[in-house]
C-alpha positions as CSV (number, residue, x, y, z in Angstrom):
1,X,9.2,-9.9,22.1
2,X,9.6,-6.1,22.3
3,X,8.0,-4.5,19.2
4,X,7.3,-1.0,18.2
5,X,4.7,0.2,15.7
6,X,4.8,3.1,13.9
7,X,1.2,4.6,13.5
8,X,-2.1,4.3,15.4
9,X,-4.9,4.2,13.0
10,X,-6.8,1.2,11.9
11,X,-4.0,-1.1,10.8
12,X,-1.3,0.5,13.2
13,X,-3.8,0.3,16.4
14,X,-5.1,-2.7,16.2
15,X,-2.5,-4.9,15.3
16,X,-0.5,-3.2,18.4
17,X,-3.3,-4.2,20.8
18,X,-3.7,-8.3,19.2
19,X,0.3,-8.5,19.7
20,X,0.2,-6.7,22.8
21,X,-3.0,-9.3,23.8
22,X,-0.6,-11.8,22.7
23,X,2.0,-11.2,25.7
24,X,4.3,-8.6,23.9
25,X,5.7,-5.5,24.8
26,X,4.5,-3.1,22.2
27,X,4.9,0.5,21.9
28,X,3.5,2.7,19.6
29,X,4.8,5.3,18.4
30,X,2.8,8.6,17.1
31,X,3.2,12.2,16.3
32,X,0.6,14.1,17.7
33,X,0.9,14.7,21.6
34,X,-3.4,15.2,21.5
35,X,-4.2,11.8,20.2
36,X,-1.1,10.2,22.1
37,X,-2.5,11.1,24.9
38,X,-6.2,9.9,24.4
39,X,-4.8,6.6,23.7
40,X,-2.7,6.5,27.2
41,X,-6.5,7.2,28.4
42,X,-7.9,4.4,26.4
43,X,-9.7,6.4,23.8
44,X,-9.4,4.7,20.4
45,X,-9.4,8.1,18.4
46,X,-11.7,5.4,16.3
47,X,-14.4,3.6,16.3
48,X,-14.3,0.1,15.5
49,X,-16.3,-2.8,17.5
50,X,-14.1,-4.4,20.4
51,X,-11.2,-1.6,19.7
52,X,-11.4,0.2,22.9
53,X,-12.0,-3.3,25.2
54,X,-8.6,-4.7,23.8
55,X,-7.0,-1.5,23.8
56,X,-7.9,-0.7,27.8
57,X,-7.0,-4.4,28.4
58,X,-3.5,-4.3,27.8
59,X,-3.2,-0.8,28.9
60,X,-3.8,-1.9,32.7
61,X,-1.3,-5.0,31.8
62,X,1.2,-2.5,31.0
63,X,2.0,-4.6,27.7
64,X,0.8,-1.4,25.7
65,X,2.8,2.1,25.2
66,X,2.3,5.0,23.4
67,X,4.6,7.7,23.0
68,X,6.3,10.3,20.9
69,X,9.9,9.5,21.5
70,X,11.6,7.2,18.9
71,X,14.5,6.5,21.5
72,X,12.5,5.2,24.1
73,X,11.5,2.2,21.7
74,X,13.5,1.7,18.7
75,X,16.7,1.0,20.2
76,X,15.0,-2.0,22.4
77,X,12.5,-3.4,19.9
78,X,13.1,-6.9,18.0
79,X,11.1,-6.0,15.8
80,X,9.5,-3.0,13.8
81,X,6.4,-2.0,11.8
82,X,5.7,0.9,9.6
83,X,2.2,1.3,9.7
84,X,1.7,4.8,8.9
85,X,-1.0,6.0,5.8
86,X,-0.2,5.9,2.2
87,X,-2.8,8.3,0.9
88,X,-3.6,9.0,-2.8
89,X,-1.7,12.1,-3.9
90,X,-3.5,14.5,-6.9
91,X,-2.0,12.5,-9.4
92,X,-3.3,9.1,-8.1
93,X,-0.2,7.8,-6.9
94,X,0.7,6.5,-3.3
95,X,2.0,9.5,-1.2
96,X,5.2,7.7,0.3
97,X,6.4,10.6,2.1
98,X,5.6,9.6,5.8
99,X,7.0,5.8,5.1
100,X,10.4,7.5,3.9
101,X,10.1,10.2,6.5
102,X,9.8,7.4,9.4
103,X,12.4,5.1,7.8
104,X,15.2,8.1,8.6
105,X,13.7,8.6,11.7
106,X,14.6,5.3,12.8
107,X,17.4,4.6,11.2
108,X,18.9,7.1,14.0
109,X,17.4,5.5,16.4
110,X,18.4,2.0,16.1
111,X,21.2,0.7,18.7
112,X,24.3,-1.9,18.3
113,X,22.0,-5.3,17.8
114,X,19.5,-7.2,15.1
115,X,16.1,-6.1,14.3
116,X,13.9,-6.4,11.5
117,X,12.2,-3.7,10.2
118,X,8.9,-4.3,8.7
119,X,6.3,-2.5,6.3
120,X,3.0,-3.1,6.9
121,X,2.0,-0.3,5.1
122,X,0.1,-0.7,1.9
123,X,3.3,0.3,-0.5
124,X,4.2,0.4,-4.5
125,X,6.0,-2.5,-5.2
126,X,9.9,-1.4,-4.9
127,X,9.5,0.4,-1.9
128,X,11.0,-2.0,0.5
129,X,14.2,-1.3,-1.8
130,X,14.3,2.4,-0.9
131,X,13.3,1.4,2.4
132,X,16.6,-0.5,2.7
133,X,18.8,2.1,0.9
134,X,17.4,5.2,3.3
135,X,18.3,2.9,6.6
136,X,21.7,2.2,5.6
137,X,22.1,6.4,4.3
138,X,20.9,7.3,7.7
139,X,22.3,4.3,10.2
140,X,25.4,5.7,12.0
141,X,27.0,2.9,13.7
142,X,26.3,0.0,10.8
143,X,27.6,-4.0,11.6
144,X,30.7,-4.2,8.8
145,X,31.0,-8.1,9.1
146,X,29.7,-11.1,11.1
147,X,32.0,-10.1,13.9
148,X,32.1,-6.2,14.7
149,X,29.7,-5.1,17.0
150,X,27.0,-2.6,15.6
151,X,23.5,-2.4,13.8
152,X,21.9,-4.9,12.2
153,X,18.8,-5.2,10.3
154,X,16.8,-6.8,7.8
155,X,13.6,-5.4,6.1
156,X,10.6,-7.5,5.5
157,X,7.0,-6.8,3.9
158,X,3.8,-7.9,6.0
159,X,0.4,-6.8,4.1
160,X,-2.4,-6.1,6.3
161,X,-6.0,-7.5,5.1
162,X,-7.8,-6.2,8.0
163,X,-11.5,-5.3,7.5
164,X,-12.9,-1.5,8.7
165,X,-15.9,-2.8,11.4
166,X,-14.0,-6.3,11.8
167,X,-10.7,-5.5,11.8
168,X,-10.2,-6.8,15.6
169,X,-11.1,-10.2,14.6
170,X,-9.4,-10.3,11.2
171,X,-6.1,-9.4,12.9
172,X,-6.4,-12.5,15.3
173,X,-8.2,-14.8,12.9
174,X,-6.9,-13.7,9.4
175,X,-7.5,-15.8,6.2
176,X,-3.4,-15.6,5.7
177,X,0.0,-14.4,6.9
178,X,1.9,-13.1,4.4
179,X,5.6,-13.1,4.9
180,X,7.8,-11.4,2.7
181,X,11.1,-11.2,3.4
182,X,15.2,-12.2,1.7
183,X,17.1,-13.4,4.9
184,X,16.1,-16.5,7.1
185,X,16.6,-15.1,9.6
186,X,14.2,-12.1,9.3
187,X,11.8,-14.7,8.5
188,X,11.7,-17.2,11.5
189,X,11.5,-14.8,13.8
190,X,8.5,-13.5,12.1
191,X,7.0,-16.5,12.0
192,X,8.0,-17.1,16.1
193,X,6.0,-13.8,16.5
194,X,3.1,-15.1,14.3
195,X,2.5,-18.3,16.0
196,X,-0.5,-17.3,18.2
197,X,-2.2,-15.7,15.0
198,X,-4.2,-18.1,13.0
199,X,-4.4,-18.2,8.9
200,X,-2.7,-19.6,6.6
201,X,1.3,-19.0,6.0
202,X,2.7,-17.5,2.7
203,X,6.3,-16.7,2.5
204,X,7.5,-14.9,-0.2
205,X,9.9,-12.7,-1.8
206,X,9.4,-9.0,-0.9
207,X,8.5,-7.8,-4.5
208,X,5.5,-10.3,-4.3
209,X,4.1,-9.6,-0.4
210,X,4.1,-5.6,-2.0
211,X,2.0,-7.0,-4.8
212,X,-0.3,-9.2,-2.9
213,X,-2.2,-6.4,-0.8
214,X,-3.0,-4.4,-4.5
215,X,-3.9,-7.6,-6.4
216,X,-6.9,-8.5,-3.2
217,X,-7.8,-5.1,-3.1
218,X,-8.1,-4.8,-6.8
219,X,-9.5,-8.4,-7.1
220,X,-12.3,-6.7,-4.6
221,X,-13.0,-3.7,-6.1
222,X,-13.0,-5.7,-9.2
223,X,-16.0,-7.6,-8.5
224,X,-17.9,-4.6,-7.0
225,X,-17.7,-2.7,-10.3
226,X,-19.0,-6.1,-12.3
227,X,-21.9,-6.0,-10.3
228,X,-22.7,-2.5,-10.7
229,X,-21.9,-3.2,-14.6
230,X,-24.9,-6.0,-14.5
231,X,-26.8,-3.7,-12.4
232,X,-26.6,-1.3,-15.0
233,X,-27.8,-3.6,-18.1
234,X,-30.4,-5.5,-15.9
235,X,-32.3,-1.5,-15.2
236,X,-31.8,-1.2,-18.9
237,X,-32.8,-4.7,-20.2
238,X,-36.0,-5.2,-17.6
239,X,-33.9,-7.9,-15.7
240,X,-33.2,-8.3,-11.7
241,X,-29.6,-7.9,-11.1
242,X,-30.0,-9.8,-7.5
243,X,-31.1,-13.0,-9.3
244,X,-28.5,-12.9,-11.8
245,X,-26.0,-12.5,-9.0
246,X,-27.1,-15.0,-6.8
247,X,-26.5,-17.3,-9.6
248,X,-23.4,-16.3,-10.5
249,X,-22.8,-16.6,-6.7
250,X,-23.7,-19.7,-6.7
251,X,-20.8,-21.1,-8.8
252,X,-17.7,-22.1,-6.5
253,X,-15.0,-21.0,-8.4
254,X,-16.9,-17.2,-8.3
255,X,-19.0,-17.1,-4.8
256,X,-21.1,-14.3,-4.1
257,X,-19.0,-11.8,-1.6
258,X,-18.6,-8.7,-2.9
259,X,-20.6,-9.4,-5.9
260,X,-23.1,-6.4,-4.6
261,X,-24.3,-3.5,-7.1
262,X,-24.6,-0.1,-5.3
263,X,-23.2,3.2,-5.5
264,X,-19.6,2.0,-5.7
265,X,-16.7,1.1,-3.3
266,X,-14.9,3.7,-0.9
267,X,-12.6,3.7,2.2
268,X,-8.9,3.8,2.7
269,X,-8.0,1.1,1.0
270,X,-10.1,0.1,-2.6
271,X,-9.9,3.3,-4.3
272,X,-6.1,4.4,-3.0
273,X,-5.0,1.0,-4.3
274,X,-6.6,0.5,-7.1
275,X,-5.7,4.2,-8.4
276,X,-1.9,3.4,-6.8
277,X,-1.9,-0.1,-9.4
278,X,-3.1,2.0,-12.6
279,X,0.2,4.1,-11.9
280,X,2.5,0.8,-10.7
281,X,1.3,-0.9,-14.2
282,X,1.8,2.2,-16.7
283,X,5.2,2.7,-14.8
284,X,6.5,-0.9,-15.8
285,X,4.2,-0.6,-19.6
286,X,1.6,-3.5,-18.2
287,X,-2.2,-2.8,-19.8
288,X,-3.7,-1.0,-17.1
289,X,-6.8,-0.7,-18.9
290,X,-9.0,-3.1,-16.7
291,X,-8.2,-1.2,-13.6
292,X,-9.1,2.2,-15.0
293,X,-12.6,0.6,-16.2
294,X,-13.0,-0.5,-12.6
295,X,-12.4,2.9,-11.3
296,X,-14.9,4.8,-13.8
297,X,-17.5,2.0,-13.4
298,X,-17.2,3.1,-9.6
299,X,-17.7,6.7,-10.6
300,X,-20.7,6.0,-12.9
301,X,-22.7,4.0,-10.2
302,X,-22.8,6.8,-8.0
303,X,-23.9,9.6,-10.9
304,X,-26.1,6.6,-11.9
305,X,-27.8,7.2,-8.5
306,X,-28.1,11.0,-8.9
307,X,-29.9,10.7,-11.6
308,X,-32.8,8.5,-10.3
309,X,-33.3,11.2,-7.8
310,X,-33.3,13.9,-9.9
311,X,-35.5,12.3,-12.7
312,X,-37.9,11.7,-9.4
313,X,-37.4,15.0,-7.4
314,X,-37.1,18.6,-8.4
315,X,-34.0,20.4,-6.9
316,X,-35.7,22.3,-4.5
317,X,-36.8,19.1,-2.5
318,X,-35.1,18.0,0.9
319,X,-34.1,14.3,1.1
320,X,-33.0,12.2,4.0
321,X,-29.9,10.6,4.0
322,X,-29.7,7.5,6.0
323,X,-25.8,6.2,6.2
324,X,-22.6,8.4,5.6
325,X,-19.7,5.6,6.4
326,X,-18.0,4.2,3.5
327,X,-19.8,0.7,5.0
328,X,-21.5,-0.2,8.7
329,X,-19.6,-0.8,11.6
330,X,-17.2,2.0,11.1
331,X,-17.1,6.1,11.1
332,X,-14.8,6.0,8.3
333,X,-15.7,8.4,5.6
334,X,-12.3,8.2,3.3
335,X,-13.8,8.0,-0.3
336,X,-17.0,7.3,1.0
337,X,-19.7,7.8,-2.0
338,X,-21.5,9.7,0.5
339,X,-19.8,12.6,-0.1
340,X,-19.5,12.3,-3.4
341,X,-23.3,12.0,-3.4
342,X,-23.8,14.9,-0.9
343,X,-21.5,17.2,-2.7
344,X,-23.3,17.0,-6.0
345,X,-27.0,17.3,-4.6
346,X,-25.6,20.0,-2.7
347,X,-24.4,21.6,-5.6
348,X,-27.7,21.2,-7.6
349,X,-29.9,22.7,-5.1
350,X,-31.1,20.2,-2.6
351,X,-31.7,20.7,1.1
352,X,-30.5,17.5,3.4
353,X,-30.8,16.2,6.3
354,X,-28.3,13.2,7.9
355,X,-28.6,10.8,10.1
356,X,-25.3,8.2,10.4
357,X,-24.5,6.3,13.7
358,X,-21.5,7.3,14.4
359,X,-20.3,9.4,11.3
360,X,-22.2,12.3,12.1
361,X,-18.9,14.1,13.4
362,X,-16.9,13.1,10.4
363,X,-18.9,14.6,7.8
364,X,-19.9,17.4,10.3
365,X,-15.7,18.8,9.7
366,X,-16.3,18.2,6.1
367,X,-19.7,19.7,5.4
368,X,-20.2,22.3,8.1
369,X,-23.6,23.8,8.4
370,X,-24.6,22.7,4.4
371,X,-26.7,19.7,5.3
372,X,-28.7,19.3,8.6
373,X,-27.6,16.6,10.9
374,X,-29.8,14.3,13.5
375,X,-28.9,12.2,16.4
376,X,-32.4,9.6,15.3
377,X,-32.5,8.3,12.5
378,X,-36.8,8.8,12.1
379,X,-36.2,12.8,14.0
380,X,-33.9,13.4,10.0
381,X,-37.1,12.1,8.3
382,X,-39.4,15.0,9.2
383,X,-40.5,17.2,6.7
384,X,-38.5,15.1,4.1
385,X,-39.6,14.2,0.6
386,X,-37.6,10.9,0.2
387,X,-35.3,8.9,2.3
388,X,-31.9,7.6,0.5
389,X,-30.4,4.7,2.0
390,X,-26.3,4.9,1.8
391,X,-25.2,2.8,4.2
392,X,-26.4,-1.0,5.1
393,X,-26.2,-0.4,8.6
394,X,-28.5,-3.4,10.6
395,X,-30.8,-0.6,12.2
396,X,-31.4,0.6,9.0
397,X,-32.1,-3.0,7.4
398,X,-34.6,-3.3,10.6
399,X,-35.9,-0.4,10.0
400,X,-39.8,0.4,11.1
401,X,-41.9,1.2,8.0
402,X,-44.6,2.5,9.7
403,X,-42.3,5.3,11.3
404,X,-40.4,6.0,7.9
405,X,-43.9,6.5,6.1
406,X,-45.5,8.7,8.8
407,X,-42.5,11.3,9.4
408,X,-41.5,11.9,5.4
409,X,-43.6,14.2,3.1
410,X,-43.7,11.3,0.5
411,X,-43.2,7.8,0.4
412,X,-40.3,7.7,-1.7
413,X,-36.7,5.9,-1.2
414,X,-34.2,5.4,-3.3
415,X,-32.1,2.6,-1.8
416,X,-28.4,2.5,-2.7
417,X,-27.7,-0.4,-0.9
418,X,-30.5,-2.9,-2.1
419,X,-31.4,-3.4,1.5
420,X,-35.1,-3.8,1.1
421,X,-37.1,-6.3,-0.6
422,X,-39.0,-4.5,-3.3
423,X,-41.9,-6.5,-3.2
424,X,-42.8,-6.0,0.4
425,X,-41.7,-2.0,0.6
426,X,-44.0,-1.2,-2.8
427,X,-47.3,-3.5,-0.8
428,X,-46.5,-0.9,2.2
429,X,-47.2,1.6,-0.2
430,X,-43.6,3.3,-1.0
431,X,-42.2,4.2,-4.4
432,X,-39.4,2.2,-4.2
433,X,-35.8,3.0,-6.4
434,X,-32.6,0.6,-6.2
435,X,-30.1,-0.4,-8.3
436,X,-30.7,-2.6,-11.1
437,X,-33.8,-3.9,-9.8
């Protein structure tokens, strides 16, 4: 099939290179000549583990293009994906503005012929419907029966659930395809363009592939904030919060995935959507209670974390920071608690220095000169009086103890990720702080 997708960041990218992989003709459209360009190089713009391999594979099959022109695609493609951001606006709601804004731009695109048009994009419920209404404002030469000659389209919803650091393999080998869509005929050839992808099928009406995305994420996010809840009363109660867990774990109907306390939940996705569904379910008058108590349960774990350090450390000290990614594998920093974190001690007085893998550039454009950054991770402990883990990236779980304890001033950390076992980092002689252990 011919395909266009509309946007090339983590959802728009990668699912263009797994279809292109598959044997299709994909073109991507952007709107930035600078990063169009890097990806016709076979830069990624991203970093995200066996991006850039895929991406320069089907680049030298010629199965991949990337341009700026919605004629040179739209007209030919079979089908179409919108697959640009939905960000949080001020007021917590999804910013729809580049959805709509693309939806006209292809509506004068499209040529005499069928093709369905497809959000992927993570989108209110309802959106489809304006979706619909703004292609048929903006088409100019629309099919007026089964027999006149002219454009034809159907719109269909198709969730992402990719992961940030495994999003490559989770758009190859996902848990489920979901399928939303009204006319058969949208949804066979869907499912014809789906075959090589493995996961389980669900097709559904459109209203409930919209919902589907915010009920995982929420479900998610959910669980995060119950552990940092239990974190919370096992600090206060004198009980381990990683036992209790594992228990609860343990249970089948629960499992233990995202049942991890920290300091809260970030990215693209968690907070946007979760924020997005208080606004979707005081809209339509559903209790959105639960959903705000997720959110401020997020907020409290990381304040929760400031205040160990300050109850520790006078404002005047300088603390490493180890990990600025929302989570490993990725140099996302989108609602990261980092900043959150970075911002506040910042604002109180402390000096920091950073060390991240691959972040360091990220929070660079956000931070500027305010906190001191370092290519090695044990160079950003020199002349430190504590480390603060805030990422659980692996070289920081493998971390040398010897090196950690000879460059810092003190042997304090304050762990936000629960990476270390406390037993074995207090016998090396650290003062050891996590969360609700």
């Amino acid at each position: 099939m011919t395909l266009t997708i509309i946007g090339h960041g983590y959802v728009g990218l990668v699912t263009a290179c797994v279809f292109a992989d598959f044997g299709n003709k994909v073109f991507v459209l952007g709107h930035t000549q600078e990063k169009i360009d890097r990806l016709k190089s076979g830069d990624p713009i991203i970093y995200e583990p066996g991006l850039e391999e895929v991406l320069k594979r089907n680049l030298n099959a010629g199965r991949i293009k990337f341009t700026l022109d919605y004629n040179e695609c739209i007209p030919y493609s079979d089908v179409i994906f919108i697959a640009v951001g939905t960000p949080m606006s001020n007021s917590g709601k999804a910013d729809l503005s580049a959805v709509y804004d693309v939806t006209k731009k292809i509506a004068k695109s499209l040529k005499n012929g069928y093709t369905v048009i497809c959000c992927k994009s993570t989108v209110p419920v309802g959106t489809n419907k304006k979706i619909e209404e703004l292609l048929n404002s903006n088409i100019k030469n629309k099919q007026i029966d089964s027999d006149s000659i002219g454009v034809e389209f159907d719109i269909a919803s198709c969730p992402e659930f990719l992961r940030e650091g495994s999003a490559v393999n989770d758009t190859f080998s996902p848990d489920r395809v979901v399928i939303g869509v009204v006319a058969e005929k949208a949804k066979n050839l869907l499912l014809d363009l789906h075959q090589p992808v493995k996961g389980e099928r669900i097709i559904t009406n459109i209203a409930s592939a919209e919902l589907i995305k915010y009920a995982s994420n929420a479900m998610l996010a959910t669980k995060i904030s119950f552990a940092n809840l239990f974190a919370d009363l096992a600090e206060k109660s004198g009980a381990d919060v990683e036992s209790i867990l594992t228990a609860v774990g343990l249970d089948k109907r629960i499992g233990r995935s995202f049942l991890y306390p920290g300091i809260g939940f970030g990215g693209s996705c968690l907070p946007k959507d979760v924020n997005a569904l208080i606004h979707i379910s005081d809209e339509l008058k559903v209790d959105s209670s639960l959903f705000k108590s997720v959110t401020k349960i997020n907020e409290n774990s990381r304040i929760r974390f400031i205040k160990k350090i300050e109850k520790i450390l006078s404002p005047k000290s300088k603390i490493c920071l180890w990990g600025l990614s929302f989570k490993p594998n990725t140099d996302d920093l989108r609602e990261a608690a980092s900043i959150y974190i970075i911002r506040d001690l910042l604002n109180k007085g402390f000096k920091l220095n950073a060390f991240d893998p691959v972040a360091n550039y990220g929070i660079k454009k956000i931070f500027n000169e305010k906190l001191n950054l370092f290519d090695d991770q044990y160079e950003a402990l020199k002349d430190c009086d504590a480390l603060c883990i805030l990422t659980e990236w692996n070289q920081f779980i493998e971390a040398d103890f010897n090196k950690i304890k000879q460059n810092l001033k003190k042997p304090i950390i304050f762990d936000g990720r629960n990476i270390f076992n406390p037993e074995k980092i207090k016998q090396l002689g650290f003062k050891y702080y996590s969360v609700g252990r």
